[in-house]
PQR file of N, CA, C, O and H, with PARSE charges and radii, in Angstrom:
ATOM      1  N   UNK A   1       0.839  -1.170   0.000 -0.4000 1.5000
ATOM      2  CA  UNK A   1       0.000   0.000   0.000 -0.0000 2.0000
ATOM      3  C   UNK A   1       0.888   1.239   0.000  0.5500 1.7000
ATOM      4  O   UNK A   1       1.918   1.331   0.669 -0.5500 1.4000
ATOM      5  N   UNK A   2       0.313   2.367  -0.961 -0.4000 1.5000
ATOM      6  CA  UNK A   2       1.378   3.210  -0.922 -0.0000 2.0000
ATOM      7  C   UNK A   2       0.131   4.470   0.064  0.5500 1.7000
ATOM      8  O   UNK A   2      -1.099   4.484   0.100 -0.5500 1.4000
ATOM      9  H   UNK A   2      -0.523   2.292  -1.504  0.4000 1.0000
ATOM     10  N   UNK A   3       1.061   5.279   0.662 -0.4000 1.5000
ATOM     11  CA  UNK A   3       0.654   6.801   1.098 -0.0000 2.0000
ATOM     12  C   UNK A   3       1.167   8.255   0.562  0.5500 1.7000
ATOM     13  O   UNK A   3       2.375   8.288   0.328 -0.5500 1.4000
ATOM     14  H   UNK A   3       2.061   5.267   0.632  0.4000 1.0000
ATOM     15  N   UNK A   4       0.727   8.989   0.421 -0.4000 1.5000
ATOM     16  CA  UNK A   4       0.695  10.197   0.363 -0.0000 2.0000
ATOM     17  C   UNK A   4       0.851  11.303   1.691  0.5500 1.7000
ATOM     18  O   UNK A   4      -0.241  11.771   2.011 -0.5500 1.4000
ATOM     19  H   UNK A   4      -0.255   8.962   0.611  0.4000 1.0000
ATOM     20  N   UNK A   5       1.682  11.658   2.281 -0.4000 1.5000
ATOM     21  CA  UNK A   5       1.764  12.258   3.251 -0.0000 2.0000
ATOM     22  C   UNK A   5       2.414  14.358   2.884  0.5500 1.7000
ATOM     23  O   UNK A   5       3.280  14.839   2.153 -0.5500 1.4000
ATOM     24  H   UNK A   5       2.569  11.278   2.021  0.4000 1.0000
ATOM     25  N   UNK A   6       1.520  14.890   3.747 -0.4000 1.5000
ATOM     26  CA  UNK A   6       2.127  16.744   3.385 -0.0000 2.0000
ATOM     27  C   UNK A   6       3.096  16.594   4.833  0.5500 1.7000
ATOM     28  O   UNK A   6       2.820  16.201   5.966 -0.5500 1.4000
ATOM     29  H   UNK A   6       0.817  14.499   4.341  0.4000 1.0000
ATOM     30  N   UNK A   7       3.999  16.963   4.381 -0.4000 1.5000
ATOM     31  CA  UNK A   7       4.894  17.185   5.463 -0.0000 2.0000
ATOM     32  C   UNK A   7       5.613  19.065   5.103  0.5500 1.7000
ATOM     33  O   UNK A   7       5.274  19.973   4.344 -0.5500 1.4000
ATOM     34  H   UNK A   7       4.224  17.282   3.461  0.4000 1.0000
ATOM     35  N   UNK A   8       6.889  18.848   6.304 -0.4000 1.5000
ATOM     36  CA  UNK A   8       7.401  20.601   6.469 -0.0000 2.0000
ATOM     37  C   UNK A   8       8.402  20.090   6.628  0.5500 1.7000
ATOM     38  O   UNK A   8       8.341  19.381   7.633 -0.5500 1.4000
ATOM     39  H   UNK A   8       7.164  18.111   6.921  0.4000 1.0000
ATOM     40  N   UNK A   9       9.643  20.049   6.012 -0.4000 1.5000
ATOM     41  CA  UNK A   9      11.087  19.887   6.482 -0.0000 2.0000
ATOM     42  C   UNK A   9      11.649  21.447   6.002  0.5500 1.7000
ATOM     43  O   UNK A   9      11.080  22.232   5.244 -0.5500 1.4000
ATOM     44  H   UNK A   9       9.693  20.625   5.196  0.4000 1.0000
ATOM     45  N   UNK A  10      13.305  21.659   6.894 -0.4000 1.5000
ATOM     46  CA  UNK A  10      13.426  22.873   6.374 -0.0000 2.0000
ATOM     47  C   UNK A  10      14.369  23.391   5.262  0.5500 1.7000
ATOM     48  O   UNK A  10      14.859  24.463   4.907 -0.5500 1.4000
ATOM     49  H   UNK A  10      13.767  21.021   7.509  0.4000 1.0000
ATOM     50  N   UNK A  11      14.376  22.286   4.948 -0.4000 1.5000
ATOM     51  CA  UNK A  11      15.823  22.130   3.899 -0.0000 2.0000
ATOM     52  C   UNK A  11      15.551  20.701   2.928  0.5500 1.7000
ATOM     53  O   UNK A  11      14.902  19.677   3.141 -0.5500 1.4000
ATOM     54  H   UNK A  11      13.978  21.416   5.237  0.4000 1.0000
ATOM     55  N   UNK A  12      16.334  21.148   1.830 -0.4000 1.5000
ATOM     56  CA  UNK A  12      16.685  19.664   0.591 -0.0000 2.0000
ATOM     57  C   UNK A  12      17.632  18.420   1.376  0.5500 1.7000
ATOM     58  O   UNK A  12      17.489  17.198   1.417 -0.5500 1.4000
ATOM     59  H   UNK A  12      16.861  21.980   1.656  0.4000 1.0000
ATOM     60  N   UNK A  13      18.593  19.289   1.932 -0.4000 1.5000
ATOM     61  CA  UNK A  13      18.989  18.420   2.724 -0.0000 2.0000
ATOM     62  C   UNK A  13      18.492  17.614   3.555  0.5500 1.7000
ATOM     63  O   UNK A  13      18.454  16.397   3.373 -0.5500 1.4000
ATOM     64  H   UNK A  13      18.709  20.281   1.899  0.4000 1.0000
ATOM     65  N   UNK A  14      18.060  18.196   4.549 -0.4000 1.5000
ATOM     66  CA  UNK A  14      16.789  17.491   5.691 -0.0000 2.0000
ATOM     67  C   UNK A  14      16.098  16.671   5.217  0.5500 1.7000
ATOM     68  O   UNK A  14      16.039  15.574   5.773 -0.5500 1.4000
ATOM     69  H   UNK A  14      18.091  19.185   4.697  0.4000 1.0000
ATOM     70  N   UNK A  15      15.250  16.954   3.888 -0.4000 1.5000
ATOM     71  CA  UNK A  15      14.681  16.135   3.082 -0.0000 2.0000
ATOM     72  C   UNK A  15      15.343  14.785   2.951  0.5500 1.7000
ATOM     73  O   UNK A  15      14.821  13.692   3.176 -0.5500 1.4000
ATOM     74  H   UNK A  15      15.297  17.845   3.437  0.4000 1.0000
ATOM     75  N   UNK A  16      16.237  14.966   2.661 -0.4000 1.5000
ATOM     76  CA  UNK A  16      17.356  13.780   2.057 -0.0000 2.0000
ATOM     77  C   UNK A  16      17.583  12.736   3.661  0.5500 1.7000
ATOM     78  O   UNK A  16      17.020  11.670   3.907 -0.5500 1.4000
ATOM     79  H   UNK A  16      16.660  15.853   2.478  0.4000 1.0000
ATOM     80  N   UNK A  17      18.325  13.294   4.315 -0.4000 1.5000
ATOM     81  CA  UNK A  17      18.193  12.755   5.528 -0.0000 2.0000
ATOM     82  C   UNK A  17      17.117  12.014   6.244  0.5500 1.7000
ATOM     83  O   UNK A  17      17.291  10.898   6.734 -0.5500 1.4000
ATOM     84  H   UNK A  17      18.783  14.160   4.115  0.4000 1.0000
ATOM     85  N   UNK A  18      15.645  12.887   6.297 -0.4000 1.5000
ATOM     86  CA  UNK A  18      14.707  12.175   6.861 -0.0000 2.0000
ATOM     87  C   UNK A  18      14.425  10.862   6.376  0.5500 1.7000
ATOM     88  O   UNK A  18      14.109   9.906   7.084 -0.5500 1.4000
ATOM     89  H   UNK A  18      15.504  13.793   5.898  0.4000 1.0000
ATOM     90  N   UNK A  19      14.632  10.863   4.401 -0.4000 1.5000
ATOM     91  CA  UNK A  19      14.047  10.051   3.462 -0.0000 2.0000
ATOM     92  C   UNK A  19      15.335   8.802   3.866  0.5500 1.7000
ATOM     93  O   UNK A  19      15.145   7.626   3.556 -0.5500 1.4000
ATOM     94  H   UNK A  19      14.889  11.639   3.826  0.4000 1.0000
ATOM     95  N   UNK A  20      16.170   9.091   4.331 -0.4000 1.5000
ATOM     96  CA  UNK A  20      16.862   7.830   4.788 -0.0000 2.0000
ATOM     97  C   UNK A  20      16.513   7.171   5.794  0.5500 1.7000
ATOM     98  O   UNK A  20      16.403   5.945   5.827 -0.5500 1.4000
ATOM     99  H   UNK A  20      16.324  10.046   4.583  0.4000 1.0000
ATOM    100  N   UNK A  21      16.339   7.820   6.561 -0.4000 1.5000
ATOM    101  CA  UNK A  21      15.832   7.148   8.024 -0.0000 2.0000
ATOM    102  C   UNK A  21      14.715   6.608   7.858  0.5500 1.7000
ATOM    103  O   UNK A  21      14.505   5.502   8.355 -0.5500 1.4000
ATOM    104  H   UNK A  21      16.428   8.816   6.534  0.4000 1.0000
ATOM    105  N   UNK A  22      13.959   7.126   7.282 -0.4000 1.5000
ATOM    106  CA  UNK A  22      12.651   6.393   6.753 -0.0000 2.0000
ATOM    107  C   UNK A  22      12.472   5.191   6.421  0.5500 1.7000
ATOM    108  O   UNK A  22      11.805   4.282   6.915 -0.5500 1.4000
ATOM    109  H   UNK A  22      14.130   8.025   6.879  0.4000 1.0000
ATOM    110  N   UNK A  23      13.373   5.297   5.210 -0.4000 1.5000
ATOM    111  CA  UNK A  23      13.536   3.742   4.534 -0.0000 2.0000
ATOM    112  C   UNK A  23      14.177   2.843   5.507  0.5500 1.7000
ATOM    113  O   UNK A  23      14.099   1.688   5.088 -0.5500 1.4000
ATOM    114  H   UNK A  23      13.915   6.035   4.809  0.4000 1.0000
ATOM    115  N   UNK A  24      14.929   2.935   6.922 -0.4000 1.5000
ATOM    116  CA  UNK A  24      14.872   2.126   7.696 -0.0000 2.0000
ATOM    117  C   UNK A  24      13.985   1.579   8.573  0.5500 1.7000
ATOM    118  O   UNK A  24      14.241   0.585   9.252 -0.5500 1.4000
ATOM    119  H   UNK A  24      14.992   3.873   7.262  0.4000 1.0000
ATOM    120  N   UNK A  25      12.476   2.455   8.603 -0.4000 1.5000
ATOM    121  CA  UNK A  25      12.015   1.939   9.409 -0.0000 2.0000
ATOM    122  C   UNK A  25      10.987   0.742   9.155  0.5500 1.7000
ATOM    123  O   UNK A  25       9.994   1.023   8.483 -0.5500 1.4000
ATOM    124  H   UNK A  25      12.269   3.263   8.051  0.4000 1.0000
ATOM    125  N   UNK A  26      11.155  -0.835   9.726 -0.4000 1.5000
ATOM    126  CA  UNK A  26       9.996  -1.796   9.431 -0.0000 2.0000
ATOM    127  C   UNK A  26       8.984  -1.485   9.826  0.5500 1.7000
ATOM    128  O   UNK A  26       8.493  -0.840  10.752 -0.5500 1.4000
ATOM    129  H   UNK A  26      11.961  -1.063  10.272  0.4000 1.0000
ATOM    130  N   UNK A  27       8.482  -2.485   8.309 -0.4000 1.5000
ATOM    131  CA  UNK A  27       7.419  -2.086   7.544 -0.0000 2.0000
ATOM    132  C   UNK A  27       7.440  -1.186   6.831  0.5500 1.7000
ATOM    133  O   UNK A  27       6.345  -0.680   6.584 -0.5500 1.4000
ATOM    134  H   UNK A  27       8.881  -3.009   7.556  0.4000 1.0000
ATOM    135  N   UNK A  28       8.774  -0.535   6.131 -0.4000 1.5000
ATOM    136  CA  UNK A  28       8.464   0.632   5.550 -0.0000 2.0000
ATOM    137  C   UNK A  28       9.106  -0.114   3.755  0.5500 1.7000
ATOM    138  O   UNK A  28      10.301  -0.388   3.640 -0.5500 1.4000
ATOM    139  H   UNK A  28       9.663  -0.946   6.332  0.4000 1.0000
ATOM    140  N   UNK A  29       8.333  -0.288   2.814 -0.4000 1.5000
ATOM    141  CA  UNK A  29       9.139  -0.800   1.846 -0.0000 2.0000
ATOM    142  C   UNK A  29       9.927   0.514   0.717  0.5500 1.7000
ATOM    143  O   UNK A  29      10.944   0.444   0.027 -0.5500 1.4000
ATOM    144  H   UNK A  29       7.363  -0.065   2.907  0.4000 1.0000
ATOM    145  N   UNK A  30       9.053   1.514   0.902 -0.4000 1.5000
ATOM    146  CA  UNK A  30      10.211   2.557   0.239 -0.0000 2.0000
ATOM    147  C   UNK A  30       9.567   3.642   0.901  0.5500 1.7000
ATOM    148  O   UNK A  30       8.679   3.638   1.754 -0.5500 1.4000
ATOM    149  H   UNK A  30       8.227   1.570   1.463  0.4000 1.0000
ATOM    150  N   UNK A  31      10.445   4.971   0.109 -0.4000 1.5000
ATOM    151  CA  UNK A  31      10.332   6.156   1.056 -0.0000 2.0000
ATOM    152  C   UNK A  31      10.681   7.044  -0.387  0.5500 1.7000
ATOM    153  O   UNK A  31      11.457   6.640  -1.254 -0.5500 1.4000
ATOM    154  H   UNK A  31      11.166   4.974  -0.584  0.4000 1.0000
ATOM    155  N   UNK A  32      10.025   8.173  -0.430 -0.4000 1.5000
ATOM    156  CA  UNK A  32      10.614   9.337  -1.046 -0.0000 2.0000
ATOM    157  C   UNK A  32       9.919  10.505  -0.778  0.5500 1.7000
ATOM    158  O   UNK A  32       8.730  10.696  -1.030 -0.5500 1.4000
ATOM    159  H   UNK A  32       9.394   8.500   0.274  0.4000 1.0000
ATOM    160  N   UNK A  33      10.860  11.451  -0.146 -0.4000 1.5000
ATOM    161  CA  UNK A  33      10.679  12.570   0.712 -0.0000 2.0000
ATOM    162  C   UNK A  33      11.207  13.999  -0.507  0.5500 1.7000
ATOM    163  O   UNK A  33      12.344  14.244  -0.910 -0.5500 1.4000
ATOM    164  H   UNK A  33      11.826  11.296   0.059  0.4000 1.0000
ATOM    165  N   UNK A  34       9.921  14.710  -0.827 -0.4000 1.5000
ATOM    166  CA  UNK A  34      10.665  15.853  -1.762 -0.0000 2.0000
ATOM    167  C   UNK A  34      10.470  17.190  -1.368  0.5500 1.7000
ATOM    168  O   UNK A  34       9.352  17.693  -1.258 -0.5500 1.4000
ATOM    169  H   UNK A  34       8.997  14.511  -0.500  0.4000 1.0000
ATOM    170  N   UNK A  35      11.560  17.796  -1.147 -0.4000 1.5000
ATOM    171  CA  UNK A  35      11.696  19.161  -0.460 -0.0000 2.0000
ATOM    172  C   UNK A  35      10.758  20.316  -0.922  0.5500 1.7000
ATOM    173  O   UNK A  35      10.239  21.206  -0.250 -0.5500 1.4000
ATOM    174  H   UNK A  35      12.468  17.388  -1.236  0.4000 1.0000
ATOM    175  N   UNK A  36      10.663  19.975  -2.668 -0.4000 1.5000
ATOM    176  CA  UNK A  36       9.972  21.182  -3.144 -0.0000 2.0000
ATOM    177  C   UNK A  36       8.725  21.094  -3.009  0.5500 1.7000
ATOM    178  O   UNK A  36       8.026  22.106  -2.956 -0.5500 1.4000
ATOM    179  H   UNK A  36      11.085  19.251  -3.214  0.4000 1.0000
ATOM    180  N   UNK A  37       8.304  20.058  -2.943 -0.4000 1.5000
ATOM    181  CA  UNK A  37       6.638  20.226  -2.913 -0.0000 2.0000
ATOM    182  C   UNK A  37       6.210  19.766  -1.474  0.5500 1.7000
ATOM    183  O   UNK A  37       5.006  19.525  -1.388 -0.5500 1.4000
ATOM    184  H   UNK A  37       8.872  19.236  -2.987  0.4000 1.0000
ATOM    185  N   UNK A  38       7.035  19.573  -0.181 -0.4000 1.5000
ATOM    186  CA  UNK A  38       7.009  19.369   0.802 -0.0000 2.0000
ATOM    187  C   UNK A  38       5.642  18.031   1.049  0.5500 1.7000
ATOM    188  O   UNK A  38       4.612  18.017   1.722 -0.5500 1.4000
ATOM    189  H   UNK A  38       8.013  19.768  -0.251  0.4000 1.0000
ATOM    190  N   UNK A  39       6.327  16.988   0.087 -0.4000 1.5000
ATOM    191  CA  UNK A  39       5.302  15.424   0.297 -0.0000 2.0000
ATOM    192  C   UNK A  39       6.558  14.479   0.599  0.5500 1.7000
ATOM    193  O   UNK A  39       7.729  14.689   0.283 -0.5500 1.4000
ATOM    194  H   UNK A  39       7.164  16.999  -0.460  0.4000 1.0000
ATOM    195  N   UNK A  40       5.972  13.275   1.360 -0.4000 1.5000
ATOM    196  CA  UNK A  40       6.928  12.045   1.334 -0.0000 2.0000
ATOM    197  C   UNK A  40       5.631  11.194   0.905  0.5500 1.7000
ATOM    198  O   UNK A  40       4.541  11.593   1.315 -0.5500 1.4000
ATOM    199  H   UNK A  40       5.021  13.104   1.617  0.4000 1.0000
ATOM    200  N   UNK A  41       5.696   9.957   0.041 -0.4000 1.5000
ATOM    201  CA  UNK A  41       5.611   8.814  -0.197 -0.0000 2.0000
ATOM    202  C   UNK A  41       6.105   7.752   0.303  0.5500 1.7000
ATOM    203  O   UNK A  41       7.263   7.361   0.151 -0.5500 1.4000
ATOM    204  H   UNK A  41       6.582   9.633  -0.292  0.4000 1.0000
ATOM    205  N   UNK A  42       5.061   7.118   1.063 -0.4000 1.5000
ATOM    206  CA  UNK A  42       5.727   5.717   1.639 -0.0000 2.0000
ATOM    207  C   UNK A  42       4.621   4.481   1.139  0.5500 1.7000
ATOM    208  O   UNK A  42       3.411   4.255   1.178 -0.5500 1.4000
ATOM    209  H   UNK A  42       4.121   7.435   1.187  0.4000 1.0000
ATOM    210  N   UNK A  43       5.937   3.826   0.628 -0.4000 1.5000
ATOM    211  CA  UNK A  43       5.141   2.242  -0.036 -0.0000 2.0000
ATOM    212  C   UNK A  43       5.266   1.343   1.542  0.5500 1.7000
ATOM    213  O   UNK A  43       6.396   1.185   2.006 -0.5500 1.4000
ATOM    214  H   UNK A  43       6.919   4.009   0.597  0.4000 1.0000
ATOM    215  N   UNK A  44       4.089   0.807   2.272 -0.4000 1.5000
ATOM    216  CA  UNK A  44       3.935  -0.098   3.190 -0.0000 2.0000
ATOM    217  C   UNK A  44       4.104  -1.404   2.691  0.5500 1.7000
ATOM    218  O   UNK A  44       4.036  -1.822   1.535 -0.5500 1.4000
ATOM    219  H   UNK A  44       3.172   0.935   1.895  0.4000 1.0000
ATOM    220  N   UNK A  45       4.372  -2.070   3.927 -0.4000 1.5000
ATOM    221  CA  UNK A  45       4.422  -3.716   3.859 -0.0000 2.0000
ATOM    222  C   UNK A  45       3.067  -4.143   3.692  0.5500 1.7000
ATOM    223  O   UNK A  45       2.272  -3.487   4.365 -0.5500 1.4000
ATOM    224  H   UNK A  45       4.427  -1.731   4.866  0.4000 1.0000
ATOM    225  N   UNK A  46       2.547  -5.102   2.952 -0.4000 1.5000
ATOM    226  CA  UNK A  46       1.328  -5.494   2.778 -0.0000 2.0000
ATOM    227  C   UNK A  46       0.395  -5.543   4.143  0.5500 1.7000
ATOM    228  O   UNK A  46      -0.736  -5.103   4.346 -0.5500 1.4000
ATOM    229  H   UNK A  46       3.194  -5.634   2.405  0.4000 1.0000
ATOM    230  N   UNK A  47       1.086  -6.073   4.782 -0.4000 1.5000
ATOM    231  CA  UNK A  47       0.418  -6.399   6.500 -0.0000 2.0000
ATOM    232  C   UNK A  47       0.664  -5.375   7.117  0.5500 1.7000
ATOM    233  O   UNK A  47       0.836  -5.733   8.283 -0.5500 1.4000
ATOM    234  H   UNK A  47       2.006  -6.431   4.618  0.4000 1.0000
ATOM    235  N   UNK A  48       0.808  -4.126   7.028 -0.4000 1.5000
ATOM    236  CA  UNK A  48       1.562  -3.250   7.743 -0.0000 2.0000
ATOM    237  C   UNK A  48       0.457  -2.387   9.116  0.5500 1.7000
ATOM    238  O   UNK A  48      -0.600  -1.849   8.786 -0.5500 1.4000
ATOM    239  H   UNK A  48       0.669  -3.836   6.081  0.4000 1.0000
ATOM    240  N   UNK A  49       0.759  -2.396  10.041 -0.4000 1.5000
ATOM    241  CA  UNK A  49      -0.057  -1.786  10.727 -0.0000 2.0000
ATOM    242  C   UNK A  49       0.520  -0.321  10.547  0.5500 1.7000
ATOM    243  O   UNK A  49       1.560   0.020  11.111 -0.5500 1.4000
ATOM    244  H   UNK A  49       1.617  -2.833  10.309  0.4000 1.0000
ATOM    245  N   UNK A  50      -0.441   0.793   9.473 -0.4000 1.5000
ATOM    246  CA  UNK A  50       0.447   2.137   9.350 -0.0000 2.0000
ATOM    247  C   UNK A  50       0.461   2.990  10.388  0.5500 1.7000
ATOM    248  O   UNK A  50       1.489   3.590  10.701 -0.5500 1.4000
ATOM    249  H   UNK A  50      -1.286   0.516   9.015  0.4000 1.0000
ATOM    250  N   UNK A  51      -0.525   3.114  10.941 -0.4000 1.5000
ATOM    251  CA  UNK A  51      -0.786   4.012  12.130 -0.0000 2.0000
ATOM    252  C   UNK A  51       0.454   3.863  13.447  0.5500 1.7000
ATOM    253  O   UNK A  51       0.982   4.889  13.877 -0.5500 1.4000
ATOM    254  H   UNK A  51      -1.361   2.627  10.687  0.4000 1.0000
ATOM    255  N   UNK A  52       0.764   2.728  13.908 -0.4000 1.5000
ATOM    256  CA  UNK A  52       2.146   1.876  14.331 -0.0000 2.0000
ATOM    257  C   UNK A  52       3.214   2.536  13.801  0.5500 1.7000
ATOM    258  O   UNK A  52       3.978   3.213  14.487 -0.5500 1.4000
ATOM    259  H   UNK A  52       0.335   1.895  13.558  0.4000 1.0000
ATOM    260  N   UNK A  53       3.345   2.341  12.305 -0.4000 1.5000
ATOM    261  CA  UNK A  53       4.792   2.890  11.726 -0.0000 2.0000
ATOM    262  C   UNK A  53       4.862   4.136  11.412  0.5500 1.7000
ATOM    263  O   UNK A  53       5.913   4.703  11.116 -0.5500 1.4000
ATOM    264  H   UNK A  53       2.724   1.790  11.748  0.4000 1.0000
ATOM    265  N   UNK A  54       3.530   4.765  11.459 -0.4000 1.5000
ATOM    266  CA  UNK A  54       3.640   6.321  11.012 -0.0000 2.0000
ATOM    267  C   UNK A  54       4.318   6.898  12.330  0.5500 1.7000
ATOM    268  O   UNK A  54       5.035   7.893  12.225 -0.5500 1.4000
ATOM    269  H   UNK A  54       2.676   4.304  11.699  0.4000 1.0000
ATOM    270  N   UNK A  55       4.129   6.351  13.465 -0.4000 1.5000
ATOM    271  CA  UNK A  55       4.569   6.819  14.831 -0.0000 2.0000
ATOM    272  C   UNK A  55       6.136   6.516  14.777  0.5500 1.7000
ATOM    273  O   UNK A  55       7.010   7.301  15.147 -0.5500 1.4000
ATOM    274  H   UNK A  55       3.547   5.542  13.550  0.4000 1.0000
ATOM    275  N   UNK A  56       6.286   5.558  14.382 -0.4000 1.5000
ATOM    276  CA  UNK A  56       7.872   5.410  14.231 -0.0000 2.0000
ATOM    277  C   UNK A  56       8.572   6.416  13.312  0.5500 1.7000
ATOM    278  O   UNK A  56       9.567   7.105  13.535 -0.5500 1.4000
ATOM    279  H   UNK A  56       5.576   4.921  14.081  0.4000 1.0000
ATOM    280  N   UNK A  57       7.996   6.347  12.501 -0.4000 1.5000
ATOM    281  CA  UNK A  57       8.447   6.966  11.200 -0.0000 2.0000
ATOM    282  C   UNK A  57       9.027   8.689  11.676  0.5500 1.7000
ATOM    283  O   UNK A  57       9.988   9.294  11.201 -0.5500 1.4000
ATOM    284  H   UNK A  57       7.187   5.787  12.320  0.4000 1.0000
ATOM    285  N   UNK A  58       7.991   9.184  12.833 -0.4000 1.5000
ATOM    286  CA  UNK A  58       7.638  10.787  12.688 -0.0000 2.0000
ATOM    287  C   UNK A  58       8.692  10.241  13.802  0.5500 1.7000
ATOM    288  O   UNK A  58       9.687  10.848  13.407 -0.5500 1.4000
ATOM    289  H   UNK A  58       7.210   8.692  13.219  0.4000 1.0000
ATOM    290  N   UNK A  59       9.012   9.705  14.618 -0.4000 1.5000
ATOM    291  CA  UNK A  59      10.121   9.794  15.705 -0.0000 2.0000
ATOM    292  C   UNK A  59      11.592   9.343  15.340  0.5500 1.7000
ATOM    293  O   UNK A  59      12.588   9.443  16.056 -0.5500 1.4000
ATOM    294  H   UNK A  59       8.203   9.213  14.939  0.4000 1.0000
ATOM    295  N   UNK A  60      11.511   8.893  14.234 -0.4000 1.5000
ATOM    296  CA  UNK A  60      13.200   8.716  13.346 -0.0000 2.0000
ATOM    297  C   UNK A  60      13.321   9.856  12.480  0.5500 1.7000
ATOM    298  O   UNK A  60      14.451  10.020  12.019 -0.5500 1.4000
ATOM    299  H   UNK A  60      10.702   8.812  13.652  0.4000 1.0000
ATOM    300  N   UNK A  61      12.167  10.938  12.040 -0.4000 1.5000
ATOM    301  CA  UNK A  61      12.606  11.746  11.142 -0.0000 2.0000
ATOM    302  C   UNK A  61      12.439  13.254  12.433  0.5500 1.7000
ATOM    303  O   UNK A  61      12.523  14.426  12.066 -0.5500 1.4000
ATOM    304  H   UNK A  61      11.250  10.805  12.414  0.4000 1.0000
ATOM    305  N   UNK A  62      12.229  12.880  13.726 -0.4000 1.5000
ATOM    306  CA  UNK A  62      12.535  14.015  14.052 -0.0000 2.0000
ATOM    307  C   UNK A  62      14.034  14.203  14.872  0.5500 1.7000
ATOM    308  O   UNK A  62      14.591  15.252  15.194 -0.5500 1.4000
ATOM    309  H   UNK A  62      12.161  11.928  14.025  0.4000 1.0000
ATOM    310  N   UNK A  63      14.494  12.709  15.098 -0.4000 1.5000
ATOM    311  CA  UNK A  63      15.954  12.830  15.398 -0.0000 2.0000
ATOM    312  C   UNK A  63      17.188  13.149  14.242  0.5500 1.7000
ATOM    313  O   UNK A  63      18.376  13.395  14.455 -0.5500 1.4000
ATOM    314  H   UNK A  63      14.041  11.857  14.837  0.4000 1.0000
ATOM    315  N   UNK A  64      16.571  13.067  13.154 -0.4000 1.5000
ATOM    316  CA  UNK A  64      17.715  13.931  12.262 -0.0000 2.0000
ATOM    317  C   UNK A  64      17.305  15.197  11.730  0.5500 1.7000
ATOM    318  O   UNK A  64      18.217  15.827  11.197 -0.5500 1.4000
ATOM    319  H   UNK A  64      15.607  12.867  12.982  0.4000 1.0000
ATOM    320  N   UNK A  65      15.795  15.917  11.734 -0.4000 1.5000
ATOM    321  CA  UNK A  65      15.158  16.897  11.791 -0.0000 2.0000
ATOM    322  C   UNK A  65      14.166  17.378  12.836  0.5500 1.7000
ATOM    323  O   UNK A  65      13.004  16.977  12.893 -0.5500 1.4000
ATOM    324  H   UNK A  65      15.053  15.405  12.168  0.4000 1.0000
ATOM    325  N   UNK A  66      14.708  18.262  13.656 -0.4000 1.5000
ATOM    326  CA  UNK A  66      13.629  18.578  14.800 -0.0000 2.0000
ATOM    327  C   UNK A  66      12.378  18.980  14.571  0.5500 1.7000
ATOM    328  O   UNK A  66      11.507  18.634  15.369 -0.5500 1.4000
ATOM    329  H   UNK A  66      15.653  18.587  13.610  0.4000 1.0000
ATOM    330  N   UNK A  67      11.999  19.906  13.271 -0.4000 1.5000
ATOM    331  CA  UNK A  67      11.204  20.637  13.222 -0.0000 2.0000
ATOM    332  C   UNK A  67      10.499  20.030  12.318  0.5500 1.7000
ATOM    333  O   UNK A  67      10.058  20.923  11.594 -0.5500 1.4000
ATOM    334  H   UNK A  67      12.707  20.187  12.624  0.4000 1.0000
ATOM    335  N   UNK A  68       9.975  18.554  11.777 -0.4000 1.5000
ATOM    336  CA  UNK A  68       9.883  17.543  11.196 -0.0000 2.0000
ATOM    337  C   UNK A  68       8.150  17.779  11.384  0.5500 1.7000
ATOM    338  O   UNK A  68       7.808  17.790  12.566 -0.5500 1.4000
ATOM    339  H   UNK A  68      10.332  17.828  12.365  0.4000 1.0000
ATOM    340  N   UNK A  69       7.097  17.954  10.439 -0.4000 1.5000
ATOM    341  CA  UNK A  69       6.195  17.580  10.880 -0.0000 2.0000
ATOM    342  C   UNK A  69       5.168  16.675   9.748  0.5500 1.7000
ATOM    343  O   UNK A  69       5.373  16.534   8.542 -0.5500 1.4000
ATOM    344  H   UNK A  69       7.374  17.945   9.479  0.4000 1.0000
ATOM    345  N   UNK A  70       4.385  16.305  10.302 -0.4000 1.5000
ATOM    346  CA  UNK A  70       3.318  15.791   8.806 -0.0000 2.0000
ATOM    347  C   UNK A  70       2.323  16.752   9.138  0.5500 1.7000
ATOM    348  O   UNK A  70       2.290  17.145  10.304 -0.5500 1.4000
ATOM    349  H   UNK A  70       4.219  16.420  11.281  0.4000 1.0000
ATOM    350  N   UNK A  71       1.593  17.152   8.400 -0.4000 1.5000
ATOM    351  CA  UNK A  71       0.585  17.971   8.359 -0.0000 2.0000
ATOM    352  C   UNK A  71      -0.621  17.160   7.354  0.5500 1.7000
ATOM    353  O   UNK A  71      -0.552  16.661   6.231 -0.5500 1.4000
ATOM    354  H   UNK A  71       1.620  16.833   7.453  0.4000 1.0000
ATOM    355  N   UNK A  72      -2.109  17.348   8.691 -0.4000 1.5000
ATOM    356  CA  UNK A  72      -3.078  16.519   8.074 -0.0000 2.0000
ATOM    357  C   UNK A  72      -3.273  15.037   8.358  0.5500 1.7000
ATOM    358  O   UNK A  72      -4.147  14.404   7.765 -0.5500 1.4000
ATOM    359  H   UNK A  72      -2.165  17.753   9.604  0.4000 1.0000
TER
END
């Protein structure tokens, strides 16, 4: 299952960073985080409980970006 998420990072960089950490987190089968239009895409594990990994997800992308948010 893929998602659509609006997020706020404050930089291309940051971008880049979060979108790594991302892709580490299980259950997460890909990740792409784009600065300019401030969206990430995440492809889930078929079984994936998202609500579970979205919590993970927002607490690995705020240790390499503090000001990290999803919006919506």
């Amino acid at each position: 299952m893929k998602k659509s998420f609006k997020i706020e990072v404050d930089c291309a960089n940051c971008a880049n960073l979060v979108e790594e950490a991302v892709k580490k987190v299980a259950g997460v089968k890909s990740a792409n985080v784009v600065f300019m239009t401030q969206k990430m895409k995440i492809e889930f594990d078929d079984d994936a409980d998202i609500d579970a990994i979205m919590k993970e997800v927002v607490r690995v992308a705020k240790k390499v970006e503090p000001d990290f948010e999803v919006i919506g």
